[in-house]
PDB file of N, CA, C, O and CB in Angstrom:
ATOM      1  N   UNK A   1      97.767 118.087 314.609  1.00  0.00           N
ATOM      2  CA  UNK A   1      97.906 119.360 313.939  1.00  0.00           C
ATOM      3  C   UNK A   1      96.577 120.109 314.018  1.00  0.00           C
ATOM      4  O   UNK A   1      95.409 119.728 313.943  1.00  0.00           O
ATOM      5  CB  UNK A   1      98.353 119.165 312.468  1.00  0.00           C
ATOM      6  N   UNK A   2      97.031 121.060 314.158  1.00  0.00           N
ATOM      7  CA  UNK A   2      95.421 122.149 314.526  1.00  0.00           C
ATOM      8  C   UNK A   2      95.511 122.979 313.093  1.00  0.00           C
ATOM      9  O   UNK A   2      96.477 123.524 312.559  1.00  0.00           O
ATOM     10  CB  UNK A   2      95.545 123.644 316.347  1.00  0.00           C
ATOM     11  N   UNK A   3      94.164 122.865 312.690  1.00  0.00           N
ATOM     12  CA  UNK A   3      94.256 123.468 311.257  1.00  0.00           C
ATOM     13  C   UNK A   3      93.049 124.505 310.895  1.00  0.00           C
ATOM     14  O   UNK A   3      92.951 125.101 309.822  1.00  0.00           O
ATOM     15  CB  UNK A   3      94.221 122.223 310.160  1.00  0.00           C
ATOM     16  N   UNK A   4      91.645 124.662 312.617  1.00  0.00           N
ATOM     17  CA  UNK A   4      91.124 125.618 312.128  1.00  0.00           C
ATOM     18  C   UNK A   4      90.605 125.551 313.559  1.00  0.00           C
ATOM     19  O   UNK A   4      90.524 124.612 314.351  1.00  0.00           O
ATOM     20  CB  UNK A   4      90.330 125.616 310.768  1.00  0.00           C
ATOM     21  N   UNK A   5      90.171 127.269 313.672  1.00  0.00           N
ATOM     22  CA  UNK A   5      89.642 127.933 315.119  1.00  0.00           C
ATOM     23  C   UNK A   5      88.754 128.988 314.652  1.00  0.00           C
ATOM     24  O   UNK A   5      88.729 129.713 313.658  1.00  0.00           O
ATOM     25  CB  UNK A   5      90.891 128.633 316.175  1.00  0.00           C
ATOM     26  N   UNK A   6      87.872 128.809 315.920  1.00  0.00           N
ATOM     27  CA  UNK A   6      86.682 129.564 315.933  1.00  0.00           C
ATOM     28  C   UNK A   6      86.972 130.842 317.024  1.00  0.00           C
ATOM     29  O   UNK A   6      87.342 130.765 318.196  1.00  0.00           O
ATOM     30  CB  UNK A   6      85.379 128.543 316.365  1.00  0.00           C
ATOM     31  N   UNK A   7      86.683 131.981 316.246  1.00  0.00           N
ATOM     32  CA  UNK A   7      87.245 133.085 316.792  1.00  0.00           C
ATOM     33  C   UNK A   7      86.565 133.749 317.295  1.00  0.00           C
ATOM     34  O   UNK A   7      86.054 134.631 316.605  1.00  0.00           O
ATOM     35  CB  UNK A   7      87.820 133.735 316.174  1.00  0.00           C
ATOM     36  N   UNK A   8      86.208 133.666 318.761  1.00  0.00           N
ATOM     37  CA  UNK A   8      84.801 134.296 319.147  1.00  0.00           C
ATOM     38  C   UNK A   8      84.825 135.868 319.381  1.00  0.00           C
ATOM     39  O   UNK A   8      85.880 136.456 319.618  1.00  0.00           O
ATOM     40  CB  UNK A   8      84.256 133.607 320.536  1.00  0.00           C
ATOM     41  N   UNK A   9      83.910 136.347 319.322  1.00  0.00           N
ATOM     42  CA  UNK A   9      83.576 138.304 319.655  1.00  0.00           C
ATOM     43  C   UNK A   9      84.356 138.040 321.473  1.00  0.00           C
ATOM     44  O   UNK A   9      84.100 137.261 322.391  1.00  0.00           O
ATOM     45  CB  UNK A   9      80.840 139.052 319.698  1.00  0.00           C
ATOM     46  N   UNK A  10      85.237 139.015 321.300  1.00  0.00           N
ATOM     47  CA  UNK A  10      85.875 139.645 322.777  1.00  0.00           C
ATOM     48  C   UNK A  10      85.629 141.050 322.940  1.00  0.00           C
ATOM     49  O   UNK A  10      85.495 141.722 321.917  1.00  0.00           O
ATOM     50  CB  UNK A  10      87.520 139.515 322.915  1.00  0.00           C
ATOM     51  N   UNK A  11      85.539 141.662 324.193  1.00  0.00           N
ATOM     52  CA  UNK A  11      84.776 142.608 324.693  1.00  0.00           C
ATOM     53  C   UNK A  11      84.698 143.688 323.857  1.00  0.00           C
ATOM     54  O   UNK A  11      83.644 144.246 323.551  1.00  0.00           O
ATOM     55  CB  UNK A  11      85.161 142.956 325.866  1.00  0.00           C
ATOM     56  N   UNK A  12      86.066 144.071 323.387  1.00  0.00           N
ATOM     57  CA  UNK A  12      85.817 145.075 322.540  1.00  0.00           C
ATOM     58  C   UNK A  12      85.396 145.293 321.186  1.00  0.00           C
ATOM     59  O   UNK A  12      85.295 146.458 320.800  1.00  0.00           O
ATOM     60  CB  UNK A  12      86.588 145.517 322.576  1.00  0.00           C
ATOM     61  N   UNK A  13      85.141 144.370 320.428  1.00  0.00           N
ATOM     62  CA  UNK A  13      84.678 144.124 319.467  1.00  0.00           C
ATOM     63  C   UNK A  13      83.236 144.635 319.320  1.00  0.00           C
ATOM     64  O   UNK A  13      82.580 144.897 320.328  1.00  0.00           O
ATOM     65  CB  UNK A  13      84.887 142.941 319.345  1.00  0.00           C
ATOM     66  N   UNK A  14      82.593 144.822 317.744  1.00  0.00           N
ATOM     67  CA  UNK A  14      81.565 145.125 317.348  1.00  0.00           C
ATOM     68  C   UNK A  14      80.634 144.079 317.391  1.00  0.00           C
ATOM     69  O   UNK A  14      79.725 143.815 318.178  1.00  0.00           O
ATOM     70  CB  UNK A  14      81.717 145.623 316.309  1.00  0.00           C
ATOM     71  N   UNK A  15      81.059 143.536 316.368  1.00  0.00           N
ATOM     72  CA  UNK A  15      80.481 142.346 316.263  1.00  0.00           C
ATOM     73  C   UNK A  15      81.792 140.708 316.384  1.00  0.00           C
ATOM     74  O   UNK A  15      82.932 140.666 316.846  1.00  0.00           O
ATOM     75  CB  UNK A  15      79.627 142.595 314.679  1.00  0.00           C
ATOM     76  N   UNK A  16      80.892 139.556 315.712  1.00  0.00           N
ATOM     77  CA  UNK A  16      81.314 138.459 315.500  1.00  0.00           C
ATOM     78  C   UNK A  16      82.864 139.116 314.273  1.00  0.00           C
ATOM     79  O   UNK A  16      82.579 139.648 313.200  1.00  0.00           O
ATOM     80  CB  UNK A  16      79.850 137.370 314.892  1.00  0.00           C
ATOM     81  N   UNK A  17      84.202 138.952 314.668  1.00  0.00           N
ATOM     82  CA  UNK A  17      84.914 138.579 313.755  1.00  0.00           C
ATOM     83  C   UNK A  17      84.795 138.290 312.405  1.00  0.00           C
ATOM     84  O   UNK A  17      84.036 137.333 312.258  1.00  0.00           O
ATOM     85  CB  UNK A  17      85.242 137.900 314.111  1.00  0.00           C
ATOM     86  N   UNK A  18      85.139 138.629 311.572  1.00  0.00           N
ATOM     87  CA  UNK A  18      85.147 138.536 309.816  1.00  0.00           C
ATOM     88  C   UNK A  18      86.622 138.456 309.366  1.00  0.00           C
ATOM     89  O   UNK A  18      87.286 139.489 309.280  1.00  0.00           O
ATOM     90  CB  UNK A  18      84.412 140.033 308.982  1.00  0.00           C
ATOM     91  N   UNK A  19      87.065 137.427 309.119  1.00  0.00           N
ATOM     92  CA  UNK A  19      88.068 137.930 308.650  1.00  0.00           C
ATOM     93  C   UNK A  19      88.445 137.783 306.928  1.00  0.00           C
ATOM     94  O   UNK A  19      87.991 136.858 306.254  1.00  0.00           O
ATOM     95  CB  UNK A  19      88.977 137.391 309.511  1.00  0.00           C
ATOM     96  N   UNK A  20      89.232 138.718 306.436  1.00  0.00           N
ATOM     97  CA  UNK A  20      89.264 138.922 305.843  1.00  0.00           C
ATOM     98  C   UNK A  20      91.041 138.503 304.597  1.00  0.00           C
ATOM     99  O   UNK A  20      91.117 138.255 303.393  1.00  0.00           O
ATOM    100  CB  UNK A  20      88.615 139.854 306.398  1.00  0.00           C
ATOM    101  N   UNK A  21      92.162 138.622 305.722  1.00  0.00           N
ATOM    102  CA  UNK A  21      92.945 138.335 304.498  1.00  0.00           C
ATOM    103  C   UNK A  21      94.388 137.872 306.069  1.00  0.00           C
ATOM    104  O   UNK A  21      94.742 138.416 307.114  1.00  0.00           O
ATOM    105  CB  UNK A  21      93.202 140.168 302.923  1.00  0.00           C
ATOM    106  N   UNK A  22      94.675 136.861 305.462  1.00  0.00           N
ATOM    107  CA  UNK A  22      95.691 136.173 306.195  1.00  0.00           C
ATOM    108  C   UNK A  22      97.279 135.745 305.697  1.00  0.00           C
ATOM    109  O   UNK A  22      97.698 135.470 304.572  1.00  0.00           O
ATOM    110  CB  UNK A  22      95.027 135.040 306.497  1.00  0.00           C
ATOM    111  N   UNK A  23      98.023 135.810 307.102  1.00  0.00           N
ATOM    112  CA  UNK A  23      99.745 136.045 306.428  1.00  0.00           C
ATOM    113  C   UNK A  23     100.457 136.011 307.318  1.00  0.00           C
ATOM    114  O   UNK A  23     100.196 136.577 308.380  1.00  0.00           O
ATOM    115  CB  UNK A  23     100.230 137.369 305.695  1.00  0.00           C
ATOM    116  N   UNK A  24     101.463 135.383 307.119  1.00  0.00           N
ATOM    117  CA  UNK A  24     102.527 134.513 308.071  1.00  0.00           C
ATOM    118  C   UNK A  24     104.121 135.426 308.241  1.00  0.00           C
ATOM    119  O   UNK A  24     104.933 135.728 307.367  1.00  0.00           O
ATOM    120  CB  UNK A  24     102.862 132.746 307.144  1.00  0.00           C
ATOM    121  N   UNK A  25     104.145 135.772 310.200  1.00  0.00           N
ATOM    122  CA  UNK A  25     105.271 136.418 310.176  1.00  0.00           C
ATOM    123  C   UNK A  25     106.304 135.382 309.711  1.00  0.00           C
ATOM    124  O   UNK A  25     106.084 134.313 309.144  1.00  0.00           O
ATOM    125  CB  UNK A  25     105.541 137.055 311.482  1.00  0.00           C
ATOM    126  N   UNK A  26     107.566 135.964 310.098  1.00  0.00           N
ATOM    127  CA  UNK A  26     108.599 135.421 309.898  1.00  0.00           C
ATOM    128  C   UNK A  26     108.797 134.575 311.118  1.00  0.00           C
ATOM    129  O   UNK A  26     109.598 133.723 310.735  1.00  0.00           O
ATOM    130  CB  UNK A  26     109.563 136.328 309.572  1.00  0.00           C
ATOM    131  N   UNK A  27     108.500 134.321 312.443  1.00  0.00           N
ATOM    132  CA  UNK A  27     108.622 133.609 313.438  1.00  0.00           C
ATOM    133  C   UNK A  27     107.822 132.896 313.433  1.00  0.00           C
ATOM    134  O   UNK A  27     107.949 132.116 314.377  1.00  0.00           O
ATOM    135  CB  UNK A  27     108.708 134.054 314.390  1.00  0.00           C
ATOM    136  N   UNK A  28     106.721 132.642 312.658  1.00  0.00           N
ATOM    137  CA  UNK A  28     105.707 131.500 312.233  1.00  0.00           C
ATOM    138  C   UNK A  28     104.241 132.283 312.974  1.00  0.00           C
ATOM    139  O   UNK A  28     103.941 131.182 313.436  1.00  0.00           O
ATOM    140  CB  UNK A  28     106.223 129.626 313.030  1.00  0.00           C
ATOM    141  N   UNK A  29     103.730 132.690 313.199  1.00  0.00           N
ATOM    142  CA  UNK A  29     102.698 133.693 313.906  1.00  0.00           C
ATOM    143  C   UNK A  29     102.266 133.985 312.575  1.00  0.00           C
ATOM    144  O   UNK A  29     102.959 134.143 311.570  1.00  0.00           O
ATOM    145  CB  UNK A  29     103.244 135.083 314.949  1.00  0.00           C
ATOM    146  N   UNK A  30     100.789 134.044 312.731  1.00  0.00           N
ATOM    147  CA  UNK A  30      99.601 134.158 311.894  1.00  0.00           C
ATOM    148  C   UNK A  30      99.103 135.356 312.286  1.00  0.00           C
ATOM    149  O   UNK A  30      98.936 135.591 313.482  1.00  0.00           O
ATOM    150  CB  UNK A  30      98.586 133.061 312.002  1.00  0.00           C
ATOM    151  N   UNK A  31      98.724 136.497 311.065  1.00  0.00           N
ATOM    152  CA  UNK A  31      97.846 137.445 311.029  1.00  0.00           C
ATOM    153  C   UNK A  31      96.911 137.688 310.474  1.00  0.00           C
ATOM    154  O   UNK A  31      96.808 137.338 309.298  1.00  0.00           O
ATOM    155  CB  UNK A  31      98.154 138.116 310.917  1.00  0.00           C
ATOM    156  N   UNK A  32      96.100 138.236 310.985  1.00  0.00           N
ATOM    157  CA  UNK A  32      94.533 137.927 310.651  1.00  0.00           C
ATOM    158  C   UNK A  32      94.139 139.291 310.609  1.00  0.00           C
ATOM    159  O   UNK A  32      94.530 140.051 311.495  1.00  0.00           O
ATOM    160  CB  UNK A  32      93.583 136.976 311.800  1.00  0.00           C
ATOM    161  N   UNK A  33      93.052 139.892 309.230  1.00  0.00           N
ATOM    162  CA  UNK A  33      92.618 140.820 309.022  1.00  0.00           C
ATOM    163  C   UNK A  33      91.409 141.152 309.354  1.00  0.00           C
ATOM    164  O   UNK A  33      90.702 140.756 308.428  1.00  0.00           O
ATOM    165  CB  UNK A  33      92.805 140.937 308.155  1.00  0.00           C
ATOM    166  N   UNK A  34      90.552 141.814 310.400  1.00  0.00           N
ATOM    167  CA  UNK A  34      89.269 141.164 310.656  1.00  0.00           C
ATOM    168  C   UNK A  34      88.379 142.760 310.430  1.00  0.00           C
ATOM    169  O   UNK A  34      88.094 143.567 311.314  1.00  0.00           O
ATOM    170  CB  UNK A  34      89.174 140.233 312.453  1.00  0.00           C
ATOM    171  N   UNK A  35      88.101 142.848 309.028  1.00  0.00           N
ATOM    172  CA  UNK A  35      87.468 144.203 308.614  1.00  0.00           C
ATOM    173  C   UNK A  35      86.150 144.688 309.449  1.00  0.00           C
ATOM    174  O   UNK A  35      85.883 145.887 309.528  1.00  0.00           O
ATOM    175  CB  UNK A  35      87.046 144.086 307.066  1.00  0.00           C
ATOM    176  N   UNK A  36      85.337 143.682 310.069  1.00  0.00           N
ATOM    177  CA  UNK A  36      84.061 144.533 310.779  1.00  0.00           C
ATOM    178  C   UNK A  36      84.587 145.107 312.008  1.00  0.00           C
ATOM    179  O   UNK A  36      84.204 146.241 312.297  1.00  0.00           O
ATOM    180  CB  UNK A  36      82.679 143.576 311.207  1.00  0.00           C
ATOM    181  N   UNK A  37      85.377 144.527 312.753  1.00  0.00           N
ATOM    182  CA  UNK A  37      85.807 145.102 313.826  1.00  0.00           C
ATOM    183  C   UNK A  37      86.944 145.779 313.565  1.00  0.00           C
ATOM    184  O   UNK A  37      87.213 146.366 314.613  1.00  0.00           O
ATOM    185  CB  UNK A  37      85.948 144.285 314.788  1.00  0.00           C
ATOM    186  N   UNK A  38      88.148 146.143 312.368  1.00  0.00           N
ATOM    187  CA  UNK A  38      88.853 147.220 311.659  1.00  0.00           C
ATOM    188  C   UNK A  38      90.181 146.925 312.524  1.00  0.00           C
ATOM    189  O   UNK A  38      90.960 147.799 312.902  1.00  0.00           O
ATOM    190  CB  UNK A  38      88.114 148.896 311.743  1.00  0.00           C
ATOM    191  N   UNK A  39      90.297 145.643 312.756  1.00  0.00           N
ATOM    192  CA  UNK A  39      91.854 144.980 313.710  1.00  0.00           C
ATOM    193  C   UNK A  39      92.572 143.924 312.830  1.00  0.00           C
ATOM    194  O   UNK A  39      92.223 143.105 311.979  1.00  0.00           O
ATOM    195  CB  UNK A  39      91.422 143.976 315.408  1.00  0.00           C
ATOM    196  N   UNK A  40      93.811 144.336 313.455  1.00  0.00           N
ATOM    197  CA  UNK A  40      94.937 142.969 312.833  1.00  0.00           C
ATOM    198  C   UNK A  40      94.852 141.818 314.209  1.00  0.00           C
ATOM    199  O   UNK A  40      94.941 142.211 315.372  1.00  0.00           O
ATOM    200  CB  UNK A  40      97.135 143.686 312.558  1.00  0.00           C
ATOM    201  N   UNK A  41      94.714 140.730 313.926  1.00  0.00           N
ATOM    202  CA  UNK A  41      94.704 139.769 314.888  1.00  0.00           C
ATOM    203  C   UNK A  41      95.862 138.527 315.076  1.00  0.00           C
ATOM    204  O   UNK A  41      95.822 137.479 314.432  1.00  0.00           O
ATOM    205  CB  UNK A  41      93.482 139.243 314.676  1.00  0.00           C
ATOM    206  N   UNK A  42      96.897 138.862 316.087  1.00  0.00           N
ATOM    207  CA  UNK A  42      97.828 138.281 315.801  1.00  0.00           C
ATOM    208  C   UNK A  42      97.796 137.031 316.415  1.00  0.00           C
ATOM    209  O   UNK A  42      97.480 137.071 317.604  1.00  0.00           O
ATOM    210  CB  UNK A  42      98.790 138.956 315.998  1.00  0.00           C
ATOM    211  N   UNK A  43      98.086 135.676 315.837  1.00  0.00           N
ATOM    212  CA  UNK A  43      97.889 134.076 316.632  1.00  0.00           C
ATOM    213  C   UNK A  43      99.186 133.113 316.965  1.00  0.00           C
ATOM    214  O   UNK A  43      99.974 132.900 316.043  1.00  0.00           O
ATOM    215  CB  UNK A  43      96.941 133.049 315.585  1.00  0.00           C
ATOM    216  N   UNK A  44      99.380 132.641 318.006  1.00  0.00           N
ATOM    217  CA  UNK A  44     100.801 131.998 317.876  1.00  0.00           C
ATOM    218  C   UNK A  44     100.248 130.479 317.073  1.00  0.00           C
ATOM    219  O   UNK A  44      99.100 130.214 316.716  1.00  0.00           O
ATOM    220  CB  UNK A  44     101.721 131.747 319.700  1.00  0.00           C
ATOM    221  N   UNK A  45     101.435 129.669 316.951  1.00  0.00           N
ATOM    222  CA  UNK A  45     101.421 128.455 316.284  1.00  0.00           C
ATOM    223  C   UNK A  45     100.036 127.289 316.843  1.00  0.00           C
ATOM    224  O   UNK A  45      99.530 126.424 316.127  1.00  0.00           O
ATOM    225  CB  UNK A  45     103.011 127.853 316.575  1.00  0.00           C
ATOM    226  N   UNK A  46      99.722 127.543 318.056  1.00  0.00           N
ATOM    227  CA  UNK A  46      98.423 126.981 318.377  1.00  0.00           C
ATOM    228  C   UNK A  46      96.769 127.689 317.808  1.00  0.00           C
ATOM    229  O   UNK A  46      95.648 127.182 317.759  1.00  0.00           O
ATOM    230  CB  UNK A  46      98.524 127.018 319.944  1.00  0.00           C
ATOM    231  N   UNK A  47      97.174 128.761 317.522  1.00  0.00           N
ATOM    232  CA  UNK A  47      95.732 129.790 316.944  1.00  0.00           C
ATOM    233  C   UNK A  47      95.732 129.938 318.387  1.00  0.00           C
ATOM    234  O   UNK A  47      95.032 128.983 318.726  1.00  0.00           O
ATOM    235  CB  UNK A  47      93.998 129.082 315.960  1.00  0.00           C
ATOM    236  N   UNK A  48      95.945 130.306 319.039  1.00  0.00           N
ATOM    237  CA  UNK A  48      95.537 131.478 320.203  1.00  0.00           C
ATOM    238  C   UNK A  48      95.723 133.033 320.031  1.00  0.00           C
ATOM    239  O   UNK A  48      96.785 133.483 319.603  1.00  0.00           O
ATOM    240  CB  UNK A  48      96.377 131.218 321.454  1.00  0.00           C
ATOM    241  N   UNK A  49      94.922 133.644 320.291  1.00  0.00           N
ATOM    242  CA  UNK A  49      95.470 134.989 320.040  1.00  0.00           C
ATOM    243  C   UNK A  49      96.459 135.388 321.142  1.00  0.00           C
ATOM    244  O   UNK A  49      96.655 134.864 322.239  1.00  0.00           O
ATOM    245  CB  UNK A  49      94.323 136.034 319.948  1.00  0.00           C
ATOM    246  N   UNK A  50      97.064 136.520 320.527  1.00  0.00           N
ATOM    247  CA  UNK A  50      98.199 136.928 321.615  1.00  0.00           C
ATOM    248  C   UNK A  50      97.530 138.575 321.671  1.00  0.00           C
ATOM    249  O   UNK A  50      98.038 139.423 322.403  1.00  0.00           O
ATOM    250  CB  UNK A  50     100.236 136.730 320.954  1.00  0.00           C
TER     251      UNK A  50
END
């Protein structure tokens, strides 16, 4: 079971990721609030972003 990931800065980003407030679709996909860079970050069941 994978239970935590390190979310590195991708090109467009400001800085390093912050996130801020997290919540589960209905198809099991994780969203992630990441206020310095002002994005929703969506993850499938492995934490990969999509």
């Amino acid at each position: 079971m994978l239970v935590s990931v390190d979310l590195q800065k991708t090109g467009d980003d400001e800085v390093k990721p912050y996130l801020t407030g997290l919540d589960f679709l209905s198809d099991g996909r994780l969203v992630a609030v990441d206020i310095d860079n002002k994005k929703c970050i969506i993850l499938n069941e492995r934490l990969q972003r999509l």
